[in-house]
C-alpha positions as CSV (number, residue, x, y, z in Angstrom):
1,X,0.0,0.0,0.0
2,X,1.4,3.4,-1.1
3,X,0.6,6.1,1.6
4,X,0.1,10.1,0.6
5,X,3.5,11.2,0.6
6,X,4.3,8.8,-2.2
7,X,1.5,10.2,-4.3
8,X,2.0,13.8,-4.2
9,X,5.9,13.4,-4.8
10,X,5.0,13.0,-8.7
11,X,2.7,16.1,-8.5
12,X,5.5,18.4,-6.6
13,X,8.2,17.6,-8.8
14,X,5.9,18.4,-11.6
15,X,5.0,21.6,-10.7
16,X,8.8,22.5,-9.6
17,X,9.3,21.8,-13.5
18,X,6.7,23.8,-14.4
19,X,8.3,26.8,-12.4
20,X,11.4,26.2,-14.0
21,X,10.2,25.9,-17.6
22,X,8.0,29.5,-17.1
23,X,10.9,31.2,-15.5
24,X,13.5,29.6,-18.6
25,X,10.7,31.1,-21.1
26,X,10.7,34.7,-19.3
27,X,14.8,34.6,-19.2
28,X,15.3,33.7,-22.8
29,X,11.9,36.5,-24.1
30,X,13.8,38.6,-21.9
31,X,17.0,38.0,-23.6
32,X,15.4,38.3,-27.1
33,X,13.5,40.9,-26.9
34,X,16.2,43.7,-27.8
35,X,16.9,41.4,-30.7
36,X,14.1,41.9,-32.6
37,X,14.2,45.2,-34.1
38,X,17.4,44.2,-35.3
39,X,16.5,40.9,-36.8
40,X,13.5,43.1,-38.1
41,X,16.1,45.1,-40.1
42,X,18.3,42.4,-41.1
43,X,15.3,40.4,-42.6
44,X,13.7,43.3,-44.5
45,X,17.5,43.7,-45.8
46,X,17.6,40.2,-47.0
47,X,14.0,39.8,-48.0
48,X,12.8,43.2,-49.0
49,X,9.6,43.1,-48.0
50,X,8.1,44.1,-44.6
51,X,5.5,41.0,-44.2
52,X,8.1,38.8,-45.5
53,X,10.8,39.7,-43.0
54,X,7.6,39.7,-39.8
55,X,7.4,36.3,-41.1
56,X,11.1,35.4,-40.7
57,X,12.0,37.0,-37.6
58,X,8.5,35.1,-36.4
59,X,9.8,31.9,-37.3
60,X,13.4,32.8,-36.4
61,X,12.2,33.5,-33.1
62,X,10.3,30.3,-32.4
63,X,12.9,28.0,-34.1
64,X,15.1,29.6,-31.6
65,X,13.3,29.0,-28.6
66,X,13.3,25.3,-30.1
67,X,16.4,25.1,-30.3
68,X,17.7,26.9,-27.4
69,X,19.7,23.9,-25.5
70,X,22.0,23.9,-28.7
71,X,23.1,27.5,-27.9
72,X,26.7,26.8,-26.3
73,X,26.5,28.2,-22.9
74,X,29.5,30.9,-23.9
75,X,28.0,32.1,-27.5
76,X,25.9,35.2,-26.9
77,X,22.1,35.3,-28.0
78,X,22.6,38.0,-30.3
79,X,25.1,36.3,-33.3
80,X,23.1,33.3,-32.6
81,X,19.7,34.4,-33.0
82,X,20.7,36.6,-36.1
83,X,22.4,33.4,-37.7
84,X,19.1,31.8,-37.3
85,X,17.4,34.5,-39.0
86,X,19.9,34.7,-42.0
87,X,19.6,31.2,-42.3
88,X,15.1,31.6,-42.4
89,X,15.4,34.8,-44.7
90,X,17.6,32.1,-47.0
91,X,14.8,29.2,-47.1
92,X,12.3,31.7,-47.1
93,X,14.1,33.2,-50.5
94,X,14.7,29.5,-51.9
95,X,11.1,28.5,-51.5
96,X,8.7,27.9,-54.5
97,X,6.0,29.9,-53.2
98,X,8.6,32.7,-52.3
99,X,9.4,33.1,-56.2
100,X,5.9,33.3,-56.9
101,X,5.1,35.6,-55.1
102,X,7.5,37.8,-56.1
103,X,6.0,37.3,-59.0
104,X,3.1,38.9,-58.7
105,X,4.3,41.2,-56.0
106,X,3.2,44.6,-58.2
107,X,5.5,47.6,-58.9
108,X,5.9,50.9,-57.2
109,X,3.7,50.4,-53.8
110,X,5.4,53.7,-52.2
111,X,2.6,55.9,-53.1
112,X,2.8,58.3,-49.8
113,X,6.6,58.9,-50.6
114,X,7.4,61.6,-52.7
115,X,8.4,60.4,-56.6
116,X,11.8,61.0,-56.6
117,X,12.6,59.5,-52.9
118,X,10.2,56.7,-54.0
119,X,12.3,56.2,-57.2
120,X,15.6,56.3,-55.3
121,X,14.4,53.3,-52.9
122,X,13.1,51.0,-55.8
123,X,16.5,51.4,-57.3
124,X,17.8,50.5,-54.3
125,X,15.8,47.5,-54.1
126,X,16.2,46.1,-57.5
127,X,20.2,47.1,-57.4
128,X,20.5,44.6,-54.1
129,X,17.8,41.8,-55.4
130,X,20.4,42.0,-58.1
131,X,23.6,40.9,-55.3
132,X,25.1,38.0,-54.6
133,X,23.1,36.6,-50.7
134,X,26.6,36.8,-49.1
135,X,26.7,40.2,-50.7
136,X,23.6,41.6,-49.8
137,X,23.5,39.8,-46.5
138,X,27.2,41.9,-46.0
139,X,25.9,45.3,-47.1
140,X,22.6,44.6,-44.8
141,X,24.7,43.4,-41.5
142,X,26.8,46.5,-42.0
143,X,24.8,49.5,-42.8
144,X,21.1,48.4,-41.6
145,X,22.9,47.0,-38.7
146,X,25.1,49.2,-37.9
147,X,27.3,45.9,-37.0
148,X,31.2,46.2,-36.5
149,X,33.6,43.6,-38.6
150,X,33.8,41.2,-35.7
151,X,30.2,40.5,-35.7
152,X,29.8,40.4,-39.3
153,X,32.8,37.9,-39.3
154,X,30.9,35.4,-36.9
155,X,27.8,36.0,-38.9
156,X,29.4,35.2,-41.9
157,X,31.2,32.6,-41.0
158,X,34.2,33.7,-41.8
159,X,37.5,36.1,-41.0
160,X,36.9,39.8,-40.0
161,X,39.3,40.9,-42.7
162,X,37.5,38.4,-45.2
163,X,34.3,40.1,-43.6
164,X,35.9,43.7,-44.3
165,X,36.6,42.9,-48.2
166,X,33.2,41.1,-48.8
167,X,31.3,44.6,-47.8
168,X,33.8,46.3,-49.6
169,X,33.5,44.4,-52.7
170,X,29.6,44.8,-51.9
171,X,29.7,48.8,-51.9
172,X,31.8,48.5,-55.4
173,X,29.5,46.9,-56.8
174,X,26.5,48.9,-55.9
175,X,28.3,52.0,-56.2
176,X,28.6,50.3,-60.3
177,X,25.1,49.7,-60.0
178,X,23.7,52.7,-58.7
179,X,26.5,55.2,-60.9
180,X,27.4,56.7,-57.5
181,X,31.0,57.6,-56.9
182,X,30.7,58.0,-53.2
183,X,28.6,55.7,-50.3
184,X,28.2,57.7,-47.4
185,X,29.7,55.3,-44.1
């Protein structure tokens, strides 16, 4: 015969883990939440397109939380969490229903931005659709960002002098692009 004691040892430690799991979910939202309007930026970088990049960083966010036991303990959220957003804005670009919908998407939807500014910004748009990803994804981390080389590096995957050259080599080319002699920093 089991006597109480027994019986409510299951139901303690059950809602001991239940303390623990709320209190892990309000740590990590607490440590993601000044990630987002970053990720935000870095999506619509990648993606170009507002709803496409909510969608991402959406995803990103609960793939993440997923995920979060893979996170080596000494790797900060941030490089982490943007990696994981890089690598949704690339699936989300590779996706059949991602190239149809660009498609269709139609032309010049700026209509409360003056013509000229409106003209500059789809330029912009069609010169870094036109990138290479590692390209664009260098120009984005940079100058939407605001991200210093040694980020960019880890985000990349690669040196912070390779990192240095790739957004270098990204500026040439949309400085070729765009006819522009000068890219302000």
């Amino acid at each position: 015969m089991t006597n109480s004691t027994e019986l409510a040892e299951p139901v303690v430690r059950h809602a001991h883990a239940d303390e623990v799991r709320a209190a892990e979910a309000v740590a990590f939202e607490e440590e993601l939440a000044p990630l987002l309007l970053p990720a935000h930026r870095l999506a619509v970088g990648m993606l170009l397109d507002r709803g496409l990049a909510e969608d991402a960083v959406q995803e990103a966010a609960l793939r993440a939380w997923d995920r979060r036991r893979n996170r080596r303990p000494e790797t900060q959220l941030g490089p982490w969490f943007l990696g994981i957003v890089v690598n949704r804005c690339r699936e989300s670009r590779r996706s059949r229903w991602a190239r149809v919908l660009r498609l269709a998407e139609p032309r010049g939807d700026d209509r409360s931005a003056p013509e000229e500014d409106a003209a500059s910004r789809m330029d912009m748009r069609r010169v870094l659709r036109a990138l290479p990803e590692k390209a664009r994804l260098a120009v984005v981390l940079r100058y939407y960002l605001d991200l210093p080389s040694s980020e960019i590096a880890v985000l990349l995957g690669c040196s912070e002098n390779a990192a240095k050259v790739r957004v270098s080599r990204a500026v040439a080319a949309l400085r070729a692009a765009l006819n522009v002699s000068e890219v302000p920093r």
